[in-house]
C-alpha positions in Angstrom: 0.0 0.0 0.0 1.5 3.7 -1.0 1.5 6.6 0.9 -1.5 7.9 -1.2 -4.1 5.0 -0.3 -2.8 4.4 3.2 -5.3 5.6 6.0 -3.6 8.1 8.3 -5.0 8.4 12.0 -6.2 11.9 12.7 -5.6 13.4 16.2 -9.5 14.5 16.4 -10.2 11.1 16.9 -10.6 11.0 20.5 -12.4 13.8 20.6 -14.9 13.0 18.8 -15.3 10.0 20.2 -15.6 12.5 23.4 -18.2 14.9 21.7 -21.0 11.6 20.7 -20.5 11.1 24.3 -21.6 13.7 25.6 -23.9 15.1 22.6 -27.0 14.3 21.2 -25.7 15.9 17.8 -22.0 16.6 17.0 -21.4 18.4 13.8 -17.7 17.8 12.0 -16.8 20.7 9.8 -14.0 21.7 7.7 -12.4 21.7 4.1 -13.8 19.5 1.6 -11.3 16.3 0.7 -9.4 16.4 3.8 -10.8 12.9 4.9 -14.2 14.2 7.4 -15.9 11.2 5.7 -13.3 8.8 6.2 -12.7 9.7 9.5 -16.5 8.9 10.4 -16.5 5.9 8.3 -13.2 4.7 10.1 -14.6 5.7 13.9 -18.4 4.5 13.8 -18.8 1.2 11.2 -21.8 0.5 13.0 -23.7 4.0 12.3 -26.3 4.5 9.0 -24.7 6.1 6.9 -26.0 8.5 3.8 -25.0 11.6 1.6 -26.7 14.4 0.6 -24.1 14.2 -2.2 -26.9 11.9 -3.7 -29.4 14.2 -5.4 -32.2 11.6 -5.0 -31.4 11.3 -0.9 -31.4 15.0 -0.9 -34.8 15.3 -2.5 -36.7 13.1 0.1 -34.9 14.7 3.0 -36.0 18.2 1.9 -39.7 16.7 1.0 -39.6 15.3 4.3 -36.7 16.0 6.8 -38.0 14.9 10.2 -39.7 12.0 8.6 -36.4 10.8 6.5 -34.6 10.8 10.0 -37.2 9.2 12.5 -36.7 6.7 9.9 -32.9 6.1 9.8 -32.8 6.3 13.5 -35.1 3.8 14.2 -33.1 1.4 11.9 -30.6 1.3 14.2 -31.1 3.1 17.3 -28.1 2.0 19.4 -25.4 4.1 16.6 -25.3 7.3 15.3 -26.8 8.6 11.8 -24.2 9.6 10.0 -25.3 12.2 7.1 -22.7 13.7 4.8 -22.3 16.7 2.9 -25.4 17.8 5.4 -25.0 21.8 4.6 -26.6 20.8 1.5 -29.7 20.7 3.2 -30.8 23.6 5.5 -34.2 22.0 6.8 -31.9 19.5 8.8 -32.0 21.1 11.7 -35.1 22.2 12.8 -36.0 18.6 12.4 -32.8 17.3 14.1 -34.1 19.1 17.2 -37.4 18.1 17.1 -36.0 14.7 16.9 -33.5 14.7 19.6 -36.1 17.0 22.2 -38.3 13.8 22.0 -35.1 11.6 22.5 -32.3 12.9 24.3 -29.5 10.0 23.9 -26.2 11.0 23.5 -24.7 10.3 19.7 -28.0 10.4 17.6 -26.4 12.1 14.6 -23.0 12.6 13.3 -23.5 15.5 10.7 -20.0 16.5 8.4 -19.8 19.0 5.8 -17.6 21.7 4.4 -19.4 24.1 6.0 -21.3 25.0 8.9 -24.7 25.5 8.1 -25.8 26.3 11.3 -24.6 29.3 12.0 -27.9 31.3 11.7 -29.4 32.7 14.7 -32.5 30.6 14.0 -30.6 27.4 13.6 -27.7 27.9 15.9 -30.8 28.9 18.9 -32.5 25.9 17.7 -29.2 23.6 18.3 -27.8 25.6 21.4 -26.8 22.5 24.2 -27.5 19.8 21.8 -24.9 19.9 19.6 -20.8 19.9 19.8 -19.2 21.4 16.8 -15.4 20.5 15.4 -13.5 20.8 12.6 -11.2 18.4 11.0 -7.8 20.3 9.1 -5.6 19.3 6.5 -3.1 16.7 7.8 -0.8 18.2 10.1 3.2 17.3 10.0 2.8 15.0 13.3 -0.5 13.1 11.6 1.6 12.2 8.1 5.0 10.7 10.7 2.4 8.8 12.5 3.5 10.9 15.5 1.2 11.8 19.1 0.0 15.4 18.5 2.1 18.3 19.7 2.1 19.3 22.8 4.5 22.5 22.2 1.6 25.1 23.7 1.3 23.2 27.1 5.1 23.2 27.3 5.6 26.5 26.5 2.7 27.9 28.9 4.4 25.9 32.0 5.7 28.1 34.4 9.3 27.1 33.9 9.7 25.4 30.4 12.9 23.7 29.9 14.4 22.3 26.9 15.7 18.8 28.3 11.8 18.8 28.0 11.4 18.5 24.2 13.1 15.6 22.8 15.5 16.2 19.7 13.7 17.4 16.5 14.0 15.6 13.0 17.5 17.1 11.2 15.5 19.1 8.6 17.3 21.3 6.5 15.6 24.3 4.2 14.9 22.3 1.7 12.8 19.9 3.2 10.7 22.7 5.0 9.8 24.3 1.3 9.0 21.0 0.6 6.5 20.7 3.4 5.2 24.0 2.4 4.6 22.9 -0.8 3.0 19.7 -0.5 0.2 21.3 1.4 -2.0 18.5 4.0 -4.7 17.3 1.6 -4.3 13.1 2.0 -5.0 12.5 -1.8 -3.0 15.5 -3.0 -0.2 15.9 -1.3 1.5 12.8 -2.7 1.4 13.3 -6.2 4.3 14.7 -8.6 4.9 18.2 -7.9 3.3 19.5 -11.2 0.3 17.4 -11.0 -0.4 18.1 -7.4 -0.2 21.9 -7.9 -2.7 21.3 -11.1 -4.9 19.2 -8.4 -4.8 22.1 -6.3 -5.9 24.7 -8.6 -9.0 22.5 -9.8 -9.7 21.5 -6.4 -10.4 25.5 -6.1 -12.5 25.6 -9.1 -14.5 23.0 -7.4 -15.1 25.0 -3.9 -16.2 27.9 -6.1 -18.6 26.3 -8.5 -20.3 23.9 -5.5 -19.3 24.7 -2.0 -19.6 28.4 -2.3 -23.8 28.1 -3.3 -23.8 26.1 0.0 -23.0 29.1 1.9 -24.4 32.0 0.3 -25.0 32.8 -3.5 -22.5 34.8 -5.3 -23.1 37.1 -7.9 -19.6 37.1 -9.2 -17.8 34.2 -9.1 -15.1 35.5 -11.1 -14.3 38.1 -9.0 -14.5 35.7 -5.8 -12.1 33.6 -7.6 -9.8 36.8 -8.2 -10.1 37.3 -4.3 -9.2 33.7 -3.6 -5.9 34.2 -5.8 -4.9 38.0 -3.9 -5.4 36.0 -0.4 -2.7 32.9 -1.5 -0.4 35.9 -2.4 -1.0 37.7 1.0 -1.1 35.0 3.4 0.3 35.9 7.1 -0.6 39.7 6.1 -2.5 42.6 7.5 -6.0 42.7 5.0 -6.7 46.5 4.3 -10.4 45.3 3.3 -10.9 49.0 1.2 -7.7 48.5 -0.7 -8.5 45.1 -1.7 -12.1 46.4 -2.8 -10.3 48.7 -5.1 -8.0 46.1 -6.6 -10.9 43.4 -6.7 -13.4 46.6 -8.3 -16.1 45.5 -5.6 -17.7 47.1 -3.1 -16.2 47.1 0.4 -18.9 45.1 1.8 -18.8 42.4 -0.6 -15.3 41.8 0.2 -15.9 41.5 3.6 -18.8 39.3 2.6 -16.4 37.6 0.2 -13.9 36.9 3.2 -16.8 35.5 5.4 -17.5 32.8 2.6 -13.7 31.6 2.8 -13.5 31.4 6.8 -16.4 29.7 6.8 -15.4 27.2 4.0 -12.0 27.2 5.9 -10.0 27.9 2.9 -8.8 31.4 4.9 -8.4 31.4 8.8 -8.1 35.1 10.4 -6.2 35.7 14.3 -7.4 39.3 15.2 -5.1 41.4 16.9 -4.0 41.1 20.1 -5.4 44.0 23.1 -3.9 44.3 26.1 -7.2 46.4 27.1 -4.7 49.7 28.6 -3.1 50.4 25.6 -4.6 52.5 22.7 -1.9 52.5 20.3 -2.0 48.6 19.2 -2.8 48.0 15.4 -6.4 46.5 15.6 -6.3 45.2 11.9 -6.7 41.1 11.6 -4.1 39.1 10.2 -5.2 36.4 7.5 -3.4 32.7 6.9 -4.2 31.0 4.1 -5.2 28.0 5.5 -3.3 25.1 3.4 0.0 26.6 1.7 0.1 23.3 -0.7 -3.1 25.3 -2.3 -1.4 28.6 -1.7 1.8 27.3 -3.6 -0.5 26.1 -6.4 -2.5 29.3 -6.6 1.0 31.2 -7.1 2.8 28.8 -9.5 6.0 28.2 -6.6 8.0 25.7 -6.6 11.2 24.8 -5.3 13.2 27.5 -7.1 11.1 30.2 -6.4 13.0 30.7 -3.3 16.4 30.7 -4.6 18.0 34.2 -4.2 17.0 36.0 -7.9 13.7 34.2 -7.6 11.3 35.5 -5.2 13.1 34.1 -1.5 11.0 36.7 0.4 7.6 34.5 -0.6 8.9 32.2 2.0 8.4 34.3 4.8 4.6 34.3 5.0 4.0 30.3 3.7 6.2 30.0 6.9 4.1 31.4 8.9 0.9 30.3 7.4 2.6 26.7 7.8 3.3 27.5 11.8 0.1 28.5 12.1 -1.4 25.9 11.0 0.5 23.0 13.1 -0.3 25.2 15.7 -3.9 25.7 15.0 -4.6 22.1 14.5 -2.9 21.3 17.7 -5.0 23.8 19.8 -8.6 21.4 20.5 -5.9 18.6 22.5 -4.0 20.8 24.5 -4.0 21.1 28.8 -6.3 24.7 28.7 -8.5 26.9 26.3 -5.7 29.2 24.1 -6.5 31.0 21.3 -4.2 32.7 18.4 -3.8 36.3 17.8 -1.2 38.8 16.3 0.2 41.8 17.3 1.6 44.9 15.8 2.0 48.5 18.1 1.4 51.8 15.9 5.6 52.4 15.9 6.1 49.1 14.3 7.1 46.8 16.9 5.0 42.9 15.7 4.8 39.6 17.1 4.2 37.5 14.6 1.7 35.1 16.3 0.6 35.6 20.0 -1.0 32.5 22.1 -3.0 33.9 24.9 -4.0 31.7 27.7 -5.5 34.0 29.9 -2.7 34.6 32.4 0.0 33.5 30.3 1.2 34.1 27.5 3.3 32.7 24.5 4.9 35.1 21.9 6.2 33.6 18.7 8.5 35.1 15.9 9.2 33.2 12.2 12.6 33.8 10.9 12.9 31.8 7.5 16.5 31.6 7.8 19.0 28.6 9.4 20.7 30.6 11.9 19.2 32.5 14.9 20.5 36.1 16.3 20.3 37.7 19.7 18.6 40.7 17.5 15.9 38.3 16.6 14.3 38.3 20.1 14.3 42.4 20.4 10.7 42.7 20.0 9.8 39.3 22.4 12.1 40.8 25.3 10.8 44.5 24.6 7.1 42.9 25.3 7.5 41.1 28.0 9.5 43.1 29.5 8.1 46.7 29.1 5.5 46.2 26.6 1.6 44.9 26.9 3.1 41.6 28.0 4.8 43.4 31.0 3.1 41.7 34.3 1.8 38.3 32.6 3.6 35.1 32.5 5.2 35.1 28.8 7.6 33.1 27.2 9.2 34.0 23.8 9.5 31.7 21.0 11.5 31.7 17.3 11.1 29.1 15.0 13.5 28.7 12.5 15.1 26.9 10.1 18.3 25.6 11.9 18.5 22.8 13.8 19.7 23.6 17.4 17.4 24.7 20.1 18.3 27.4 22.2 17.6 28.8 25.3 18.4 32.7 24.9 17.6 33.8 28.6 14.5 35.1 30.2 12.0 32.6 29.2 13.1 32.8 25.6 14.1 30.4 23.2 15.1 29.6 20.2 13.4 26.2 18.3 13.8 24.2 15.0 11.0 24.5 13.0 10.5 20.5 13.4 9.9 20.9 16.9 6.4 21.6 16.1 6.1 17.4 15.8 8.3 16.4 18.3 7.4 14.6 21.3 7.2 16.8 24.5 7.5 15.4 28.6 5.3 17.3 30.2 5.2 15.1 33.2 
């Protein structure tokens, strides 16, 4: 068996397993082809199974939702229903809840699509204690080894993190990080040939216009979303000026930002708003958007692995970097210790942190360098925060990932990491 057909265990597993435990409905979300169905499939064998992919099972459930499911639950009433592609269909849930009201066992339906469709008022109110939503990413680094997931956020919000702690990382070089960037986490895609994949890539965009997009909300210009889709790939890990894009796309202001809601949504672009200290009125409040898999992002700009040679265009790498950390980091987030959630920061005389992980009274400042050897100079802006900046008085430890392959410790909490160290194995105990 190749890489290609070989089933790769996702670290959502468990909890999922955890959600149809403790919900009557858990809803899996997330990018289309990056194995939500298989997933399922894999995890309940026992659960009925049907797609709204199937234009005839779509008809009767709209004719007749709460009919349609009193009827597939009954079939089997000790496993889940699984229904697929189920934003396809926005009369599910006012008859999911009627159903599950009557009956409230835990795991009645397992609902996956590439989009949330509840998300209305209406339907989210109608939902609200019955349901557990998550959302399955591309493959991350640790889930292609066949690694545990990372646990680098719960190391680094300890109150002493050491690096004895982390065990050696892999001996990447450049090279084999561009590759990474390239290949991108879709299972069927990432495999391929490098000029077939990046062909996949761009149709698999072409498909998420002309059939996901209707899903969410219709869109009078397709071409010009598509033109939107392409200025994101090139502006990934980048301050969005939503007006100046509106000029460049010729659309209205609020259809970008309409535009932009369609693509979080879809998870093809994933936004960390900027950071607020609450005291300090100087901070740049504009969000930060990541493309959300740089395989496609690659693809969408025609890179490969020359376009970062010096005379090429070496400075792309700098955002895909970041998009990539991101990412890893991102993904890693539902398994950790505590809640954390992802931000940016940028003061109004320049001074950035590239990606900032708040977990309440800690703190965890990151900077990307896309270069193999690491600098005193490079931790300037970490040590200014925490020190004497909004960080000043919380817990906060400073991290640079880079491209070497030494880690550091640079003093005062800080420390310089391999970019591999995202998928290595952390003792926490």
């Amino acid at each position: 068996m190749n890489e290609m057909d070989e089933y790769l265990p996702r670290h959502l597993t468990p909890e999922l397993q955890d959600a149809l435990a403790t919900a009557r409905v858990v809803n899996l979300v997330g990018p289309r082809q990056v194995g939500k169905t298989t997933l399922v499939r894999d995890l309940f064998e026992e659960g009925r199974f049907v797609t709204l992919d199937d234009a005839a099972v779509l008809a009767a459930m709209e004719a007749d939702p709460e009919g349609q499911l009193t009827s597939l639950s009954e079939e089997q009433p000790d496993a889940p229903v699984i229904i697929d592609e189920a934003q396809r269909s926005p009369k599910l849930a006012l008859a999911i809840k009627k159903i599950v009201d009557r009956n409230r066992r835990k795991g009645q339906f397992v609902l996956t699509g590439s989009s949330n469709v509840f998300t209305t008022a209406e339907v989210a109110d109608s939902l609200a204690g019955r349901m557990q939503t998550l959302k399955l990413w591309p493959l991350t680094t640790s889930e292609v080894n066949r690694l545990p997931v990372s646990r680098l956020i719960d190391w680094a919000m300890q109150d002493a993190p050491s690096l004895p702690q982390v065990s050696d990382p892999a001996p990447l070089g450049r090279k084999d990080y561009i590759d990474l960037i390239l290949m991108g986490g879709y299972p069927e895609i990432r495999t391929l040939p490098p000029r077939s994949r990046q062909r996949q890539y761009r149709d698999y965009i072409d498909a998420v216009v002309d059939r996901d997009v209707a899903d969410v909300m219709p869109v009078r210009k397709p071409d010009a979303l598509r033109f939107l889709i392409d200025q994101m790939a090139s502006r990934t890990a980048q301050e969005i000026n939503t007006s100046e894009l509106a000029k460049l796309a010729k659309l209205k202001r609020e259809t970008v930002d309409q535009y932009l809601d369609i693509l979080m949504r879809l998870s093809m672009v994933t936004k960390l708003s900027a950071w607020m200290p609450g005291e300090s009125k100087r901070d740049i409040k504009q969000p930060k958007f990541h493309f959300v898999d740089t395989g496609i992002a690659s693809a969408l700009r025609r890179l490969n692995e020359r376009s970062f040679d010096v005379g090429n265009r070496p400075e792309a790498l700098g955002g895909l970097l970041e998009s990539f950390i991101v990412g890893e980091l991102q993904r890693a987030l539902p398994m950790q210790d505590e809640d954390y959630r992802l931000y940016h920061w940028r003061s109004a005389d320049r001074r950035e942190i590239d990606i900032l992980i708040d977990g309440g009274h800690r703190l965890v400042a990151i900077e990307v360098k896309s270069a193999t050897t690491v600098a005193a100079d490079d931790f300037k802006h970490l040590k200014w925060f925490a020190n004497d900046g909004p960080g000043k008085g919380r817990h906060t430890v400073g991290l640079v990932f880079y491209l070497g392959q030494e880690k550091l410790t640079m003093g005062d909490g800080n420390f310089a990491l391999p970019l591999s160290t995202l998928w290595t194995t952390v003792d926490l105990n």
